[in-house]
N, C-alpha and C positions, 0 to 999 in steps of 0.2 A: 504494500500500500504506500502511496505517494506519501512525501513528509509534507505536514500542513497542519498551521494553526487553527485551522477553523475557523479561523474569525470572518472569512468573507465566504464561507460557504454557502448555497444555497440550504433551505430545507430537505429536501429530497435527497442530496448530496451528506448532509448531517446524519439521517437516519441509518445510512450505511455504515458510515464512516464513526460515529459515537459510540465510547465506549468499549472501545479496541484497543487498549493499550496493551504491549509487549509484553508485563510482566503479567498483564490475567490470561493471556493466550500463548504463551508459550513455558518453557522451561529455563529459569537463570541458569546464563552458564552454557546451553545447548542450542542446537542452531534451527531454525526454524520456528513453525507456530502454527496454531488453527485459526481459523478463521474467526471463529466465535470462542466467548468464553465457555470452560469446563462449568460441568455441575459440579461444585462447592459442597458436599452434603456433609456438614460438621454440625454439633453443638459441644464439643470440646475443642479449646485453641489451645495446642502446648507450647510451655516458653521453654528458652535451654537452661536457664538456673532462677536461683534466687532473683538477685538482681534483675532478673529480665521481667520477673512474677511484678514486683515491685516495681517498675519504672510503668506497664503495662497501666492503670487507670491517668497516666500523665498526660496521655492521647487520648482523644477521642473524635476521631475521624475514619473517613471513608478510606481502605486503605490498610490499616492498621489492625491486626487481628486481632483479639479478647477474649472473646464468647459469641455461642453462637448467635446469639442476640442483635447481637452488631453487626452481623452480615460476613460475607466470603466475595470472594471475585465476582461471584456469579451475581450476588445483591448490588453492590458497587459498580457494575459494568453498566447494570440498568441505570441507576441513580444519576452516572456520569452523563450518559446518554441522554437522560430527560432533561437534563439540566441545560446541557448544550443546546437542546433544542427552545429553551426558552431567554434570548437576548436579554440582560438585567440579571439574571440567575446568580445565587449562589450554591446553593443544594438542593435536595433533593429527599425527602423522605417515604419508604414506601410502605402500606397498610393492607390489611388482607381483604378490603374490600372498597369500592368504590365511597360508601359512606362511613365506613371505619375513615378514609381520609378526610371527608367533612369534620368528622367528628374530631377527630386529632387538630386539624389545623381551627376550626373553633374555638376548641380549649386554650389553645397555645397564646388564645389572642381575647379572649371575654375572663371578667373575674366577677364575684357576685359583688352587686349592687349595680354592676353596671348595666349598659344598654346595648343590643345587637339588634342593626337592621338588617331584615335580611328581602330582597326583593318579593313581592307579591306573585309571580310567574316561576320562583321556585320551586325545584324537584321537592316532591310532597316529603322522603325522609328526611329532605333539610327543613323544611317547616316543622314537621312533628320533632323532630331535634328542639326548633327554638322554642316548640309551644311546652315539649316534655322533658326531657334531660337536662337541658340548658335552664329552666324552669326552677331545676331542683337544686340546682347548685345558687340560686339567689340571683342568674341573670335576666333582666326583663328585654320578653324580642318584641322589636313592631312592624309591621309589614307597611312594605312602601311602594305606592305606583314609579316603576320604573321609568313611565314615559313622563311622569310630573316633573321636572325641575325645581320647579318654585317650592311644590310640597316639600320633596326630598328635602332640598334646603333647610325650610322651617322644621325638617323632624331633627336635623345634625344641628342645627342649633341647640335645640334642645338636652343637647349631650349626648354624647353615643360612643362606645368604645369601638366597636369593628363595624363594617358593613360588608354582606357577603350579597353578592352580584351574581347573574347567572345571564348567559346571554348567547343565543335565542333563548328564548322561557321555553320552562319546560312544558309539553304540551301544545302550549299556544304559538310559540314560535316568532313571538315580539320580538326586535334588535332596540336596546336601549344606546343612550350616549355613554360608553363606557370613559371616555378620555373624561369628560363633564360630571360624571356622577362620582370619579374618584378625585377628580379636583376638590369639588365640595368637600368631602369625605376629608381626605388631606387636608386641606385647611383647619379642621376642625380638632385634627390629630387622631382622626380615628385609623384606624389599621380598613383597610380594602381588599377583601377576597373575592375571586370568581370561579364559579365553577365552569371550569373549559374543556369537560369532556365533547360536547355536540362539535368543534371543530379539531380537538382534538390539540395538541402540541405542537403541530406543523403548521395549524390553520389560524391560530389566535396569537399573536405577543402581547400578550396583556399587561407585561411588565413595563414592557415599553407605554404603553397607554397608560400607564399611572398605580395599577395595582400592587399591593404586596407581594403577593401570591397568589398562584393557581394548583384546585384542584382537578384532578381527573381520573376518571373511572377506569382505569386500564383495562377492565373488565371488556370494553368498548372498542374501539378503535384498533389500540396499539395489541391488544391479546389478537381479537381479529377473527376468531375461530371459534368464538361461544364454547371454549371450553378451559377457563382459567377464570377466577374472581382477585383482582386487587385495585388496590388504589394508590395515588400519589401525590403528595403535594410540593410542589416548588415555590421557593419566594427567594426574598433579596437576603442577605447575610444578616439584616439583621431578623428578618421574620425565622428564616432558615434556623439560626441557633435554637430558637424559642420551640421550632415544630420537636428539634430534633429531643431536643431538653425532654419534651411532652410524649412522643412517642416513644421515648424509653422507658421513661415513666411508667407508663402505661405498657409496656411491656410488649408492645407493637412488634410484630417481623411478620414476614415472608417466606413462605419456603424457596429455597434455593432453585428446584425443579419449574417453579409456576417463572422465576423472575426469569428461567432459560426461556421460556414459553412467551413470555411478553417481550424479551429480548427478540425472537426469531420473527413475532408478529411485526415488531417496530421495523424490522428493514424492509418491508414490503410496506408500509403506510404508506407510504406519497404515492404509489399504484395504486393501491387500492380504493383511498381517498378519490382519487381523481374518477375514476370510473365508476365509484359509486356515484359521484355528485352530477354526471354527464347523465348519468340514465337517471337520477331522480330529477335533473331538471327537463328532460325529454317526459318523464309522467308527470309531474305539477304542470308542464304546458297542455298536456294532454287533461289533465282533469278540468282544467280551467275551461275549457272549452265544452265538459260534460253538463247537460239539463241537469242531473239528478247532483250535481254539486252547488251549493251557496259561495263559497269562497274557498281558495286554496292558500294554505299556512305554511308559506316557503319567502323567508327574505330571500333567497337566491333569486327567485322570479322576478326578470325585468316588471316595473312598477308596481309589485307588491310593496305594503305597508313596510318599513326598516329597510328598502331597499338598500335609497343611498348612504345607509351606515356600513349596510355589510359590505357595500363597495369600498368603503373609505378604510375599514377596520380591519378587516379577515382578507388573509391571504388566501384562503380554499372556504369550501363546503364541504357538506356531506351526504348520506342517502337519508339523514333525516326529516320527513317534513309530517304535515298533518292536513288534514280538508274538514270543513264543515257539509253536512249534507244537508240536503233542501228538505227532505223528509221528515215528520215527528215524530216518527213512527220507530222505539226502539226495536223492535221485532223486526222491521223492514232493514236495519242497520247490522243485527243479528244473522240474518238471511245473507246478504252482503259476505261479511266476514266468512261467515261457516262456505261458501262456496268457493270460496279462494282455496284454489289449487297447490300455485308454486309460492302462495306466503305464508308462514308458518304463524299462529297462534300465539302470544307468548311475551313473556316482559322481555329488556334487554332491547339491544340492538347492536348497531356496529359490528356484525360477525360477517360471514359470506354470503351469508341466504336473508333473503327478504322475509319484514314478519308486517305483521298486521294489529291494531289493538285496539277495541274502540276505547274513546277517553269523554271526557266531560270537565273539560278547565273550571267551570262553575263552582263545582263544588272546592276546588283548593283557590279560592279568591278570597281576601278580606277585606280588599282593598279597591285594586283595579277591575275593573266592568270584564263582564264578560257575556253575550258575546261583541266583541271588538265594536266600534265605529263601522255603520254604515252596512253590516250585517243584519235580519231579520230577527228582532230579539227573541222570536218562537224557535229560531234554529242553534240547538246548543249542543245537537249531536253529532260528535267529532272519530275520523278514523287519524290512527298515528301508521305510517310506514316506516320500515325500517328498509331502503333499496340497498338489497344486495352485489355482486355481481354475475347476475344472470342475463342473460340477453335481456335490454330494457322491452324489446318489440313483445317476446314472451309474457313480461311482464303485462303490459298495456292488454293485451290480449286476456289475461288472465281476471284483470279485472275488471274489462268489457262483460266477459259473463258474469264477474258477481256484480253487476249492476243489473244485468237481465234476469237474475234469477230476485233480486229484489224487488225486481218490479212486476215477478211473475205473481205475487199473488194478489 
């Protein structure tokens, strides 16, 4: 492999290239190397004597062996990886599940008495977090329209220690001003989190646009294959200390095996990314165009709602979007689903194969309206896609019949 800093790499070019260093792939001392790093499968780290026992808690980095707590090559190669790919970075912490990293980078950054906003169009486990667990510990959350400025405003006046951001919303698929909403935020000296699984690491620098830290579902995107569960959060050196502080605490890791698993996914994301988001922007123009659709939930779609943020903000897309259907008719939306062929049933997303789910944004609102501006407020019944990479034509075709089999009755 070419020598190179990194620093003017593309993304696509980073995902190969991170997290490759000489001493986790190959043998000190011996010539050659693999390509990827070995499985690490320790929970004992031996030292050669006394002295080395003892110098051993003086460190505490990526790198440096200990316990199996603290990770092996195989954790560290990930970490490096992720970190590289988000410009601002300083670390890198990983968690056994998508909101095991909500939760870690939360903690790291709320204390009781204080205040957590957390966006109104948030993943519902981050909600029930602020309403429950965060709850117990003596922090109060409030929920805030992402698209209000003014609001937003007046609630960080009011005091607030962190604000956790998510963008598109979950569900609903709103783009907020993220550079504007952590300005505020910063001024105010709150900490700024987002959660950046929907674009995933390649597609969001959120650092750069103001945040402390990003989390994300690995689970998603970078696993790639629906068959691993973890999470991950990055921030700037100073959030990074606090996560890493917290996740050890808490006694946080990974198996060595799953972080090989999300290693092997992550050098094929920029292909994969990309082809998922060609064939979901081929079906959101296709549905748009469908009688039996109300609106389609894609800021990727030229003049859809958040468009020209996602232009201004995100480097990529992905195969996630949503539609409201024209129908009220939950059993007709039911019908729909159940005849879908090549999309599977089922939470999750970002894997290879397309899935399907009906949703209802209403019910996780406190704050901001639903359904959207401009939408028939009787239409609140929503499908979420997950597009795969299957032929998109296949695709289209598969859900022309469950539209016909919807309307057969």
């Amino acid at each position: 492999m070419a020598k190179t800093d990194g620093k003017n790499l593309k993304p696509g070019t980073r995902v190969v290239t991170a997290g490759r260093r000489p001493e986790w792939t190959g043998i000190p001392g011996q010539p050659g190397r693999v390509v990827s790093p070995a499985v690490w499968r320790a929970s004992t780290h031996l030292y050669e004597d006394s002295a080395a026992l003892a110098d051993g808690p003086k460190t505490n980095e990526d790198g440096q062996f200990f316990y199996g707590r603290r990770g092996s090559p195989t954790q560290w190669a990930l970490c490096e990886a992720l970190t590289a790919l988000e410009p601002g970075a300083h670390g890198t912490m990983l968690y056994p599940s998508g909101v095991a990293a909500i939760a870690g980078a939360l903690l790291s950054v709320v204390r009781p008495g204080g205040t957590l906003l957390i966006t109104d169009n948030a993943y519902d486990p981050t909600r029930s977090m602020g309403t429950g667990l965060l709850k117990t510990f003596g922090v109060e959350t409030k929920f805030f329209d992402p698209l209000d400025l003014d609001a937003f405003r007046t609630l960080v006046a009011q005091g607030v220690q962190a604000v956790f951001l998510e963008a598109p919303g979950s569900l609903s698929f709103e783009v907020c001003d993220i550079p504007a909403l952590a300005a505020i935020a910063k001024d105010a000296g709150a900490w700024v989190l987002i959660d950046n699984t929907w674009p995933g690491p390649t597609g969001l620098h959120a650092i750069e646009l103001g945040c402390d830290g990003t989390v994300n579902a690995l689970t998603k995107h970078v696993g790639g294959h629906s068959d691993l569960m973890m999470g991950a959060a990055t921030g700037t050196e100073r959030l990074y200390r606090r996560l890493r502080r917290t996740a050890q605490q808490m006694g946080q890791v990974v198996s060595p095996d799953d972080a090989a698993l999300a290693l092997r996914g992550l050098r094929t994301l920029d292909v994969r990314l990309e082809r998922e988001t060609q064939s979901a922007l081929a079906i959101a123009r296709w549905l748009a165009d469908r009688p039996e659709v109300e609106t389609v939930l894609c800021p990727m779609l030229e003049g859809a709602p958040g468009h020209e943020l996602w232009k201004r903000d995100f480097i990529g897309g992905c195969g996630l979007f949503g539609f409201v259907l024209k129908t009220r008719d939950a059993d007709a939306r039911a019908r729909f689903i159940d005849a879908l062929d090549l999309f599977g049933i089922g939470y999750s997303w970002g894997g290879f194969e397309s899935l399907a789910l009906p949703t209802n944004p209403a019910k996780d609102r406190s704050v901001a309206s639903w359904p959207p501006p401009g939408v028939d407020p009787a239409c609140t019944l929503g499908v979420r896609l997950s597009i795969g990479l299957e032929d998109p034509a296949d695709l289209i075709a598969d859900l022309e019949q469950g539209f016909a089999e919807m309307e057969r009755a």
